[in-house]
Steps between C-alpha positions, in 0.01 A plus 500: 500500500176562291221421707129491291160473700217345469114604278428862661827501710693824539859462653452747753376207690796353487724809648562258803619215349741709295644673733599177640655405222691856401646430870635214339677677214262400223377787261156475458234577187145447472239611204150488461305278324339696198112560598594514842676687779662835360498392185231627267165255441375347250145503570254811462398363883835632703446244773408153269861365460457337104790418234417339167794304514721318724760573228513838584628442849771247377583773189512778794739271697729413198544851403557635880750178628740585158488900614579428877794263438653691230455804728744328773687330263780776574511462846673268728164393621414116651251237334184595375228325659105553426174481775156425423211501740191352332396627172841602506645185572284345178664709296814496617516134447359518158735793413778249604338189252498783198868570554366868604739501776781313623562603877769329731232366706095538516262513812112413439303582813115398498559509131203502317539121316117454531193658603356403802164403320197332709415335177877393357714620260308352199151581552610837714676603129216376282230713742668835467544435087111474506438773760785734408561419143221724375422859464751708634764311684688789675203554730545350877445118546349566822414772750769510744749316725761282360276224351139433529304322695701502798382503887853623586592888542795592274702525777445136595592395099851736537676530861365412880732793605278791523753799532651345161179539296422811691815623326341421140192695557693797638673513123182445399345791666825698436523435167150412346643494118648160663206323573374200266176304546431207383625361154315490155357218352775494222771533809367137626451308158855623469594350847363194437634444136858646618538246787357210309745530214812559758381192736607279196749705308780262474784753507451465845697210543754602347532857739866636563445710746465427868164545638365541896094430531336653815203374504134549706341173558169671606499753236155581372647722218723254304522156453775385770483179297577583178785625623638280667482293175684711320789497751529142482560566067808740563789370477664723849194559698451567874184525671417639808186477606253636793132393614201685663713737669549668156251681215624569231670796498838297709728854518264666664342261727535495878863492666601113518386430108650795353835498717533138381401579140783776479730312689453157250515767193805636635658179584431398110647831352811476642571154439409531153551830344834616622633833559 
């Protein structure tokens, strides 16, 4: 199983999840994102999370994917399967329209298909062109928080279980080389161009490989929507989807939402990737 997070994600967060899943006999490997996590950044600012190209991610994914299977290819190991939470989940679908990867099955949760934009997807794009676009793009798009302009706390955009993003802050404090803040102005042109071109990329129709959506209804991260849009393009699609009871970040929400989640993930991995 390679599992990728989301834009400033570090997998430690995830510890919990996997050791659900390395209960269940799956080996488990997670990297992180150039510019973020404890990988090295690309921005004199070590807290502004900026790329200069989508590309890079996808390039980064292409190169890692051929290493890891080629590593196992000499054991007797089971299906490979690839995760994506958010930013992650972008990616990993694009990765999968490039031919980048070809798992045995695919799991997008809250992926990042859209931005959740007050203003849409068209204007919200053309906006940070003008107001990003100039001078020097790596520098942060806003002050803080994981978009502007919001009433919410961050903990109200992520999870409503507060020991869960308690847990983030303690590898936060733990590990400060870890933390991100908020992304560069490049980082969202880039968002906004990336998910525009996948939304009508018509190798999507023609997907092989089996894909589960969890989706957030209420998500004020991502566009729920645009998601759910792009589910109804693949070819073998499920969708499971929850309302206000869930932010975004569905694995580590409260009890009920992420027990279901797991349970609906691991319900779809072992009817279609095989051991």
């Amino acid at each position: 199983m390679l599992f990728q997070g989301g834009r400033g994600d570090i997998f430690e967060k995830y510890l919990e999840a996997f050791a659900h899943w390395h209960a269940l006999g799956w080996s488990i490997t997670s990297f992180d994102w150039r510019g973020q996590g404890g990988s090295g950044r690309l921005s004199p600012d070590p807290h502004v999370g900026h790329v200069d190209d989508f590309q890079q991610y996808i390039d980064d994914f292409r190169a890692f994917w051929a290493d890891w299977v080629a590593e196992d290819a000499g054991r007797e190991g089971g299906p490979h399967v690839a995760l994506g939470h958010s930013m992650g989940g972008h990616l990993l679908l694009r990765a999968l329209a490039e031919g980048a990867a070809q798992p045995d099955a695919a799991v997008l949760i809250a992926p990042m298909l859209g931005l959740h934009s007050p203003v849409g997807a068209t204007l919200g794009e053309r906006l940070a062109r003008m107001l990003g676009g100039v001078g020097n793009t790596a520098r942060a798009a806003w002050r803080g928080n994981e978009r502007p302009a919001t009433t919410e706390t961050r903990q109200a955009l992520l999870t409503k279980d507060t020991d869960r993003y308690e847990d983030e802050i303690f590898w936060q404090s733990s590990k400060p080389e870890l933390l991100l803040g908020p992304p560069s102005w490049r980082w969202v042109i880039e968002a906004f161009a990336s998910t525009r071109r996948l939304r009508v990329d018509p190798r999507l129709k023609t997907l092989g490989v089996p894909l589960l959506f969890v989706i957030a209804d209420d998500d004020k991260l991502v566009d729920p929507k645009a998601a759910l849009k792009i589910a109804a393009k693949v070819p073998d699609a499920r969708v499971v989807r929850f309302g206000k009871e869930s932010a975004h970040e569905i694995l580590r929400e409260a009890d009920p939402v992420r027990n279901r989640a797991i349970g609906e993930i691991d319900i779809f991995l072992s009817s279609r990737a095989q051991r």
